[in-house]
VEXMAR-382345 format. One line per field, with one value per atom (N, C-alpha, C): residue number from 1; atom name; residue in one letter; z negated, x negated, y. Coordinates in pm, whole numbers, plus 50000, padded with zeros to 5 digits. Layout:
# residues N
n: c(NUM / ...)
atom: c(CA / ...)
res: c(A / ...)
z: c(Z / ...)
x: c(X / ...)
y: c(Y / ...)
***
This chain:
# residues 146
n: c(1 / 1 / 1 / 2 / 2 / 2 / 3 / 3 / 3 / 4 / 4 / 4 / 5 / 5 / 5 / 6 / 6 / 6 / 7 / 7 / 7 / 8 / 8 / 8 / 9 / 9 / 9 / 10 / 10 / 10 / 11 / 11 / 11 / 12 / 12 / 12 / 13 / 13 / 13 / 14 / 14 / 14 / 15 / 15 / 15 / 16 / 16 / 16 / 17 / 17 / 17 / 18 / 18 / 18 / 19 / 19 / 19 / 20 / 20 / 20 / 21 / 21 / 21 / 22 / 22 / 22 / 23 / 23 / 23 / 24 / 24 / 24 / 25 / 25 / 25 / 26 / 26 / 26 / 27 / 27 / 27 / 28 / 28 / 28 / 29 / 29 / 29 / 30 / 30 / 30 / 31 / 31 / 31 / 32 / 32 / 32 / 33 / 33 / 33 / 34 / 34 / 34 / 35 / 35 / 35 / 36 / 36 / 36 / 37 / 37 / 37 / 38 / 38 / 38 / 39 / 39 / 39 / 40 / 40 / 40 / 41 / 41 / 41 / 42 / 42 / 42 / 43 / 43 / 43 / 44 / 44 / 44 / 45 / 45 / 45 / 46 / 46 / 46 / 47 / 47 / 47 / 48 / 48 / 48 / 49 / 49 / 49 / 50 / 50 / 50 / 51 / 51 / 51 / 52 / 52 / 52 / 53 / 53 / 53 / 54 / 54 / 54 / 55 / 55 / 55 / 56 / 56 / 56 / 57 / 57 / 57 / 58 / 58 / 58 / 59 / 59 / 59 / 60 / 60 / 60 / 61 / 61 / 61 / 62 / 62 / 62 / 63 / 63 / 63 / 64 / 64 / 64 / 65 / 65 / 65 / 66 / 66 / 66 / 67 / 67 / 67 / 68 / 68 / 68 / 69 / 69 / 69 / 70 / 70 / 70 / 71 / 71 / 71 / 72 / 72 / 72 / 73 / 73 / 73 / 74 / 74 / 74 / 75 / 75 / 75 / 76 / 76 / 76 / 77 / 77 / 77 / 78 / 78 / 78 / 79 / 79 / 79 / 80 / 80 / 80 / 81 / 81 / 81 / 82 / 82 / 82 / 83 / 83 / 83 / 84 / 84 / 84 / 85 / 85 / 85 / 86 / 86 / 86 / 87 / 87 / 87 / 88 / 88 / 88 / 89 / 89 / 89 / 90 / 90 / 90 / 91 / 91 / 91 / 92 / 92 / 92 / 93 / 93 / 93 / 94 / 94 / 94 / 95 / 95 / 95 / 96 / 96 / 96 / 97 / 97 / 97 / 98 / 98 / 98 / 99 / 99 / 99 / 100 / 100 / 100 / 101 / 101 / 101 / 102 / 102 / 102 / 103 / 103 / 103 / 104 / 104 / 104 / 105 / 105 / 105 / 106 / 106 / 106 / 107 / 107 / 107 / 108 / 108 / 108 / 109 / 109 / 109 / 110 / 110 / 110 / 111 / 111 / 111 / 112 / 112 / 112 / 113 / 113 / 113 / 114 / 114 / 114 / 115 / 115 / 115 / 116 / 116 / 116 / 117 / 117 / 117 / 118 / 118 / 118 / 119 / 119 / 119 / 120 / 120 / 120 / 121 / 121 / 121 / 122 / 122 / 122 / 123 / 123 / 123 / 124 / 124 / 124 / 125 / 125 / 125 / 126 / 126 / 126 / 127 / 127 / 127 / 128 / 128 / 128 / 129 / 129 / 129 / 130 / 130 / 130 / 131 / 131 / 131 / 132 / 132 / 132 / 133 / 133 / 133 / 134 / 134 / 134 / 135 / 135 / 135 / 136 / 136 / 136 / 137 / 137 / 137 / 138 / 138 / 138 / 139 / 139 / 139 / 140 / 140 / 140 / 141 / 141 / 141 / 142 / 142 / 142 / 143 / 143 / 143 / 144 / 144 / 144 / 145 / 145 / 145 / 146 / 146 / 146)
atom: c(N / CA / C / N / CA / C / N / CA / C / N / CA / C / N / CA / C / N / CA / C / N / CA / C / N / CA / C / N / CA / C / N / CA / C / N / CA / C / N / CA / C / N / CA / C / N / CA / C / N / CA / C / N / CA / C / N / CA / C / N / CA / C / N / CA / C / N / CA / C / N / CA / C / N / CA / C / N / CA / C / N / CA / C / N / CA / C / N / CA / C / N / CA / C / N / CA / C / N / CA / C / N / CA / C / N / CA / C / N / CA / C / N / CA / C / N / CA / C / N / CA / C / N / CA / C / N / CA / C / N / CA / C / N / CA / C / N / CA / C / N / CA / C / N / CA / C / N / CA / C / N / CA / C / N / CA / C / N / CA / C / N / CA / C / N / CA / C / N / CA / C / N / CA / C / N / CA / C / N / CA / C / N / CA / C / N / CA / C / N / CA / C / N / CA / C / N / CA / C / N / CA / C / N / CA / C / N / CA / C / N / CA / C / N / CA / C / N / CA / C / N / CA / C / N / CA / C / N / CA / C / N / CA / C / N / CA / C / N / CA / C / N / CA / C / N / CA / C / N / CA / C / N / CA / C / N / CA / C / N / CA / C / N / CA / C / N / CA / C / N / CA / C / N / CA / C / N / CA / C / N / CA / C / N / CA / C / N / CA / C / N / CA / C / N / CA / C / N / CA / C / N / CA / C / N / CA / C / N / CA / C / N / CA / C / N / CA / C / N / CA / C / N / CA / C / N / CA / C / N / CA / C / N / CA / C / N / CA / C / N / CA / C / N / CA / C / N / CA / C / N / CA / C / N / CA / C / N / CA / C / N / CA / C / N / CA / C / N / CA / C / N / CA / C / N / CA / C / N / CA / C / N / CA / C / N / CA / C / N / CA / C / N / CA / C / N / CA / C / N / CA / C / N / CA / C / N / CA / C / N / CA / C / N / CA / C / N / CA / C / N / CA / C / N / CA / C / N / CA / C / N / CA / C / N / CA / C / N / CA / C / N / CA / C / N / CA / C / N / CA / C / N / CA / C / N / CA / C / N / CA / C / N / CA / C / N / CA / C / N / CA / C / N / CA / C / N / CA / C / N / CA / C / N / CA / C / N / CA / C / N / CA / C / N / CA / C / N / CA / C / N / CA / C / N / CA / C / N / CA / C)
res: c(X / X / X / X / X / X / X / X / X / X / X / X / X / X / X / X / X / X / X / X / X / X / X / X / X / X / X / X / X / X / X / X / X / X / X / X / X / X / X / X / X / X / X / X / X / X / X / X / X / X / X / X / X / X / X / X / X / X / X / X / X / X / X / X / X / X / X / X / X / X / X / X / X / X / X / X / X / X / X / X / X / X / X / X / X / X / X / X / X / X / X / X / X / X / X / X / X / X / X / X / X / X / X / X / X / X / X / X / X / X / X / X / X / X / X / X / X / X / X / X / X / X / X / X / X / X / X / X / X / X / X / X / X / X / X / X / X / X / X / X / X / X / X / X / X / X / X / X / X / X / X / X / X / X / X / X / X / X / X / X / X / X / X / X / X / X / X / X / X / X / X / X / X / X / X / X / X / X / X / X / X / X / X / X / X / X / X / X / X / X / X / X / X / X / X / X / X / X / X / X / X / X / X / X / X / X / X / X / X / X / X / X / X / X / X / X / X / X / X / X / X / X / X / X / X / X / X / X / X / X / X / X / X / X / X / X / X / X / X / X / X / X / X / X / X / X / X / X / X / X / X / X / X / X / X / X / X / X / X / X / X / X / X / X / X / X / X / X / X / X / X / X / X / X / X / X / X / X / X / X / X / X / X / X / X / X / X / X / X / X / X / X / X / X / X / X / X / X / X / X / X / X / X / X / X / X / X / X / X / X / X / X / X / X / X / X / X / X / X / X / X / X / X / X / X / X / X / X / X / X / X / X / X / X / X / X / X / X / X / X / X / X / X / X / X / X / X / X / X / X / X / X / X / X / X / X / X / X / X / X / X / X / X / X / X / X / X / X / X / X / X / X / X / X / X / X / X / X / X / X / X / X / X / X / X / X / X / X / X / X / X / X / X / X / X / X / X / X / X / X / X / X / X / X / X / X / X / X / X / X / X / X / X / X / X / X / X / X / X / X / X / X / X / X / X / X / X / X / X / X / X / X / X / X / X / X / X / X)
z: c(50000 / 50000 / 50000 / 50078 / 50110 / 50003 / 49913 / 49829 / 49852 / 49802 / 49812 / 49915 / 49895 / 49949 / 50119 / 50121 / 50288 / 50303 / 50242 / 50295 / 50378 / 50269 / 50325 / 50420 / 50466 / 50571 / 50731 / 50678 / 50804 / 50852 / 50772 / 50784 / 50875 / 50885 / 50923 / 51127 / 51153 / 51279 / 51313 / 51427 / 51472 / 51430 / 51417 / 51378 / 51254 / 51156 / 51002 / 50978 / 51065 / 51010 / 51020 / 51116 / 51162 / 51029 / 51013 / 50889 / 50790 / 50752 / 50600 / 50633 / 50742 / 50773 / 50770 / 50797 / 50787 / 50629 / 50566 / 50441 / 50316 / 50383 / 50289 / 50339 / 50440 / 50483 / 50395 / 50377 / 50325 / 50200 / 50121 / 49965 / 49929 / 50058 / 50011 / 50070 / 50064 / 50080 / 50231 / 50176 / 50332 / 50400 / 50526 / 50638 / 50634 / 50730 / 50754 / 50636 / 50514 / 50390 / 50462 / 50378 / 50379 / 50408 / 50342 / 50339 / 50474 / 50555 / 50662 / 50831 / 50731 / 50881 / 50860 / 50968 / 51016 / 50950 / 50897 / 50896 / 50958 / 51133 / 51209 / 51342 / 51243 / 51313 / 51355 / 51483 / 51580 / 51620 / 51569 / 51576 / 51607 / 51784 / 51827 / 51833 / 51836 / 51805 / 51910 / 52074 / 52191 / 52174 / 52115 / 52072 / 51986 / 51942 / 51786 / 51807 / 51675 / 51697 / 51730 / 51815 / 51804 / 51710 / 51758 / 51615 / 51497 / 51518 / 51487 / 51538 / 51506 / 51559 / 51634 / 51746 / 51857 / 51818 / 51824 / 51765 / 51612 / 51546 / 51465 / 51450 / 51375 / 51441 / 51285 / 51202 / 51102 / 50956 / 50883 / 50794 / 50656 / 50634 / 50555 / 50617 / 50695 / 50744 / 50796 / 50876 / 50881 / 50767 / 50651 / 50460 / 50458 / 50439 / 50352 / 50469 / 50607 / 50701 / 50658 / 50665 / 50607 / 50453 / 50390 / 50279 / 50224 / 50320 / 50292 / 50372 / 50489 / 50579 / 50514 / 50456 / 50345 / 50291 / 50210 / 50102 / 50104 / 50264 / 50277 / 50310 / 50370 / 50438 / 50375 / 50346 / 50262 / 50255 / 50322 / 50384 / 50313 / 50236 / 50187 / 50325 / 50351 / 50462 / 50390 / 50503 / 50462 / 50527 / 50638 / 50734 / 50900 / 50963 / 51099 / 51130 / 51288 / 51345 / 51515 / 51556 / 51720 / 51733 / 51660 / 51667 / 51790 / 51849 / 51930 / 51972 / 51968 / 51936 / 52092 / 52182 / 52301 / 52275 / 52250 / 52283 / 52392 / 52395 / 52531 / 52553 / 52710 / 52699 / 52664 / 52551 / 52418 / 52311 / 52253 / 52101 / 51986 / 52020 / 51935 / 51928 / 52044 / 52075 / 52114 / 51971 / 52022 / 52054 / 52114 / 52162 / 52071 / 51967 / 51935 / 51945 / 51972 / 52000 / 51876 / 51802 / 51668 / 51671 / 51560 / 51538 / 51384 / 51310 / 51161 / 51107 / 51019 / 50992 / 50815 / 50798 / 50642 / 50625 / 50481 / 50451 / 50413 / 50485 / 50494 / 50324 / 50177 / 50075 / 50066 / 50136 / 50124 / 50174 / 50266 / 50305 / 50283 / 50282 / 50271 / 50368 / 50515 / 50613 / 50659 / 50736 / 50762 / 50922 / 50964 / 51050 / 51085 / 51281 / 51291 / 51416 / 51401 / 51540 / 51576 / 51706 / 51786 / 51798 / 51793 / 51813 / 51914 / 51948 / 52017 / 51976 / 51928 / 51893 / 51951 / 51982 / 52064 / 51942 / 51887 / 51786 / 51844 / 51816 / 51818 / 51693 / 51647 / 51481 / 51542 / 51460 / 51521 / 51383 / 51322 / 51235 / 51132 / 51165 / 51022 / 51020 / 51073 / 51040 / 51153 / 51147 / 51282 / 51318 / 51450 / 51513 / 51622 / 51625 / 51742 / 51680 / 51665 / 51656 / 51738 / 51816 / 51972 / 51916 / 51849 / 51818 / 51878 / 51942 / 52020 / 51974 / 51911 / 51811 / 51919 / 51855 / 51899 / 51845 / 51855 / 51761 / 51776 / 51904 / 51898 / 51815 / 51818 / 51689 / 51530 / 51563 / 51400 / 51330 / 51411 / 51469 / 51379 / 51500 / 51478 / 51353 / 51297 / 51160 / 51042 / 51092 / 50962 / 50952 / 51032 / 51030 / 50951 / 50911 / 50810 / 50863 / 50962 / 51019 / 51051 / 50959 / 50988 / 51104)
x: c(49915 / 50000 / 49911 / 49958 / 49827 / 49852 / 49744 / 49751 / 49825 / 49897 / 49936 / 49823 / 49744 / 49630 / 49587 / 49654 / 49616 / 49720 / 49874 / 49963 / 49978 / 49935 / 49948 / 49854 / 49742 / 49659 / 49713 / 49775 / 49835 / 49947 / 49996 / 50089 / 50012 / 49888 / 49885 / 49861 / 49916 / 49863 / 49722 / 49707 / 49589 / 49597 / 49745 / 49726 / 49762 / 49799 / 49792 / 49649 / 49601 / 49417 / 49388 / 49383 / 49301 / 49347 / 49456 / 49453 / 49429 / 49467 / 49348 / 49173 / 49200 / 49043 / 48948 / 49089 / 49109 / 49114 / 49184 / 49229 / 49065 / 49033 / 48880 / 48786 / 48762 / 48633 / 48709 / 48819 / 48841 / 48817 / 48823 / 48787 / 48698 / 48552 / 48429 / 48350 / 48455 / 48457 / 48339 / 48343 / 48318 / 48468 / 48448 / 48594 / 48629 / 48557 / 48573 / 48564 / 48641 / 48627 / 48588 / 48532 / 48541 / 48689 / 48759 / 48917 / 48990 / 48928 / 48985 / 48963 / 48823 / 48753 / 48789 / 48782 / 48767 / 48621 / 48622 / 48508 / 48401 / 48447 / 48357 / 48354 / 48385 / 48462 / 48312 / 48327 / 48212 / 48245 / 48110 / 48133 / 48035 / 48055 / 48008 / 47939 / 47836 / 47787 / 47713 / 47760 / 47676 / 47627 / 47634 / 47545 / 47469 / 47455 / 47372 / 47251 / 47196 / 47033 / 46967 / 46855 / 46742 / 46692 / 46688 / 46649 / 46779 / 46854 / 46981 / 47075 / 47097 / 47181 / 47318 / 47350 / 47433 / 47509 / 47504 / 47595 / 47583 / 47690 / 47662 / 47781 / 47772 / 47861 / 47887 / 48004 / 48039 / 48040 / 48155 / 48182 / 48060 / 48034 / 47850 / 47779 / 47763 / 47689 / 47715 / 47850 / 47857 / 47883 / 47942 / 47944 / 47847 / 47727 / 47580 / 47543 / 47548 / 47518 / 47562 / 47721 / 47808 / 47785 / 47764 / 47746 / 47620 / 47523 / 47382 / 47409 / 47468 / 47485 / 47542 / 47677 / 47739 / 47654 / 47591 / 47530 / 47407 / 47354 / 47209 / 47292 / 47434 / 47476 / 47518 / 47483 / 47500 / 47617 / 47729 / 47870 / 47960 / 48046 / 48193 / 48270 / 48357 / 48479 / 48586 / 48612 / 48754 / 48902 / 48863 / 48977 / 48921 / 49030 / 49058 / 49123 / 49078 / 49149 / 49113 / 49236 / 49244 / 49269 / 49365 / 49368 / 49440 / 49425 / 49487 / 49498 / 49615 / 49590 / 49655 / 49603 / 49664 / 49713 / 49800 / 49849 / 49836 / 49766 / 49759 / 49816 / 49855 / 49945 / 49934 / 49801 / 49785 / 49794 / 49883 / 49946 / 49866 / 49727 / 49611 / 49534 / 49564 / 49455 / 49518 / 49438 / 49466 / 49344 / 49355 / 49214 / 49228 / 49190 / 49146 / 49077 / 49080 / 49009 / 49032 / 48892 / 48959 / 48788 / 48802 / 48668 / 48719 / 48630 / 48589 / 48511 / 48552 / 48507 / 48476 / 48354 / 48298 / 48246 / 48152 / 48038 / 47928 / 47808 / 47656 / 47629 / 47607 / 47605 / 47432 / 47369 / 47239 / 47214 / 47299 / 47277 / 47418 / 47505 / 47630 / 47680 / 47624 / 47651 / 47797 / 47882 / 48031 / 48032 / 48040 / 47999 / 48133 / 48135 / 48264 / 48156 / 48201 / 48140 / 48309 / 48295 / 48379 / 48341 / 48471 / 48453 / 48524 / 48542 / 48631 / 48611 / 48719 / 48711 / 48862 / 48771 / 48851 / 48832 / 48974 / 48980 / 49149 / 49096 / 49126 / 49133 / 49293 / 49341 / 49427 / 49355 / 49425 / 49476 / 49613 / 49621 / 49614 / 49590 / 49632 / 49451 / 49359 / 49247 / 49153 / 49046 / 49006 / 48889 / 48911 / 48805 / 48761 / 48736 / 48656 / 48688 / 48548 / 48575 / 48397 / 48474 / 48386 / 48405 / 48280 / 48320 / 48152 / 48216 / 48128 / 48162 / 48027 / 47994 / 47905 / 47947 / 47854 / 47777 / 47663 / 47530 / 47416 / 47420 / 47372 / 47448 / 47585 / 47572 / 47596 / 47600 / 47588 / 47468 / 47335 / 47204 / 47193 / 47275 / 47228 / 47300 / 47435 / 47471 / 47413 / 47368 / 47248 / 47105 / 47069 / 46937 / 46913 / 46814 / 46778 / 46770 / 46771 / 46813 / 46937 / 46965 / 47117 / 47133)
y: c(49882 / 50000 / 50124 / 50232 / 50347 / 50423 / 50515 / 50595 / 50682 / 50793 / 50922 / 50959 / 51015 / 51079 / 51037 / 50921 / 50846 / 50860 / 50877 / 50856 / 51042 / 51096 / 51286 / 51265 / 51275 / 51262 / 51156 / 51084 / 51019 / 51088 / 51228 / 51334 / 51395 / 51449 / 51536 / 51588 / 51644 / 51683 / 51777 / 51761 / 51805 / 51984 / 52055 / 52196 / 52236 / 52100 / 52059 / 52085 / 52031 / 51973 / 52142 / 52211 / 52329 / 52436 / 52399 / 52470 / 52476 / 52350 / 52311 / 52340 / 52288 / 52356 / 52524 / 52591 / 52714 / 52764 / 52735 / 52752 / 52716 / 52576 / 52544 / 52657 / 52703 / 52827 / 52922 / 52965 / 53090 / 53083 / 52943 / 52942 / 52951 / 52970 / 52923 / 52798 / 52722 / 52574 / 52539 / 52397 / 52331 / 52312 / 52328 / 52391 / 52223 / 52165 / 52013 / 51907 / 51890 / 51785 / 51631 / 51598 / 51453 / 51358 / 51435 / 51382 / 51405 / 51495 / 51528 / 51418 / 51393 / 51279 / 51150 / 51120 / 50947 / 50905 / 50788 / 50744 / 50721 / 50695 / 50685 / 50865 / 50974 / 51092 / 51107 / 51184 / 51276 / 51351 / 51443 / 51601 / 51664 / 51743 / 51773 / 51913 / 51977 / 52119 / 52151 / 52171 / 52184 / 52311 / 52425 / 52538 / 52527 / 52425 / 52477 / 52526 / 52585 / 52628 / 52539 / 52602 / 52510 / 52416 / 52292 / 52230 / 52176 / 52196 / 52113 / 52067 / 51961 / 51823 / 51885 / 51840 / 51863 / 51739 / 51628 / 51517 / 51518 / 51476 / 51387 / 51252 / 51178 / 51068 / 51002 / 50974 / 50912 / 51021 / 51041 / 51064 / 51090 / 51029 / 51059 / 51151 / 51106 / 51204 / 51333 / 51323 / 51491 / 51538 / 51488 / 51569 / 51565 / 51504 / 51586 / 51683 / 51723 / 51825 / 51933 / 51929 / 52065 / 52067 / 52002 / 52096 / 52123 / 52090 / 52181 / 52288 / 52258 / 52404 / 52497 / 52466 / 52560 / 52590 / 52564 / 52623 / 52714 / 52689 / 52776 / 52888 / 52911 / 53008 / 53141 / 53243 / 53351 / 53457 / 53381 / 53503 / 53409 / 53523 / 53516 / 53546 / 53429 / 53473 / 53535 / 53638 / 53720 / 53669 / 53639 / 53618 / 53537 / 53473 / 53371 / 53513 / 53568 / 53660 / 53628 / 53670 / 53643 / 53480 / 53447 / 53269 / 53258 / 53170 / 53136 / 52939 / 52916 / 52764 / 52701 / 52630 / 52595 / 52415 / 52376 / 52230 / 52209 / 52067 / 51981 / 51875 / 51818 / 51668 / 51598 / 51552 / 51480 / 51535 / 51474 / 51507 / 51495 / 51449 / 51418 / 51552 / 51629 / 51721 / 51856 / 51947 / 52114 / 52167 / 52285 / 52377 / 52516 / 52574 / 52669 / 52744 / 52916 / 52953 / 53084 / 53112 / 53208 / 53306 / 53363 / 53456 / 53469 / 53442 / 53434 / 53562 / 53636 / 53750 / 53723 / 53808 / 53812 / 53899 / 53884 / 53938 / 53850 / 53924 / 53837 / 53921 / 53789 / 53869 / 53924 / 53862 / 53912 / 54037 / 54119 / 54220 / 54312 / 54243 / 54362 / 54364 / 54315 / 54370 / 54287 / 54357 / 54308 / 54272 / 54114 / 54056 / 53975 / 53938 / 53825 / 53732 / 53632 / 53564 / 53461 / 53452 / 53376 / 53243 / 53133 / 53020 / 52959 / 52865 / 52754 / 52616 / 52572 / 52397 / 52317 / 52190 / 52093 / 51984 / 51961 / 51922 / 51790 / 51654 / 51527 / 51476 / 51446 / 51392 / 51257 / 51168 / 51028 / 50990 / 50915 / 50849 / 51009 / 51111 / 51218 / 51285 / 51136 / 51181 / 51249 / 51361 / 51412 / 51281 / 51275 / 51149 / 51223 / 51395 / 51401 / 51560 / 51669 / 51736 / 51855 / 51898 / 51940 / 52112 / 52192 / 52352 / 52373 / 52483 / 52605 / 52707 / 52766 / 52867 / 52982 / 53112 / 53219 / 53260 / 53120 / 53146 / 53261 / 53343 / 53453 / 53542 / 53572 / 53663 / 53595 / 53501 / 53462 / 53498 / 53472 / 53502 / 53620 / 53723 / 53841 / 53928 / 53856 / 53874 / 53820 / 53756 / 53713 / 53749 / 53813 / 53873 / 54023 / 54011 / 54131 / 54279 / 54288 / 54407 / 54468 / 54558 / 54642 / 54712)
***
């Protein structure tokens, strides 16, 4: 018999997920929980910086990624603005396209960068999650020059 906890997650849809996902960045949080993935979920980062992982593939492992990433990262989020969510003829799969706005606390400075994610929830849980980041200005919001 499934826990409470698997039974809400097999609730959820792919624009259920984006929001809880939404809702954890705004607390601070890691965006993507553990609770949110598939065990065997892959998650794709075709921008990332130099030098960090473009795949990663299974539940463990993308949690210890995001929450060292969280934690080196120095910005309180304020707000998801310009959301825009497109449904596709799979019911598994929405396309988001949003820009995340904060503050970098090491400098004060008040920064947004743009995203897009192709986000796949099978069973409640995400099993494919594809985000393109605008790592030049994240870049350039996090750099020590005002």
């Amino acid at each position: 018999m499934p826990t409470s906890a698997s039974a809400s997650a097999a609730a959820l849809s792919p624009l259920q997920v984006f929001e809880r996902f939404r809702a954890n960045v705004l607390d601070g949080a890691v965006g993507l929980t553990e609770d949110l993935c598939a065990d065997d979920v892959i998650v794709d980062l075709p921008f990332a910086p130099q030098g960090g992982p473009r795949r990663i593939v299974g539940r463990e492992k993308f949690a210890a990624f995001a929450a060292a990433g969280r934690s080196a990262l120095p910005v309180q989020f304020d707000e998801f603005r310009n959301i825009t969510v497109h449904h596709t003829a799979d019911p598994e799969v929405i396309v988001a396209e949003y820009e995340v706005a904060g503050r970098v606390t090491t400098t004060g400075r008040n920064a947004s960068a743009a995203f897009v994610l192709v986000l796949r929830v099978r069973g409640g849980r995400v099993v494919h999650w594809r985000e393109y980041q605008d790592v030049t200005g994240m870049a350039q919001a996090l750099s020590d020059r005002r």
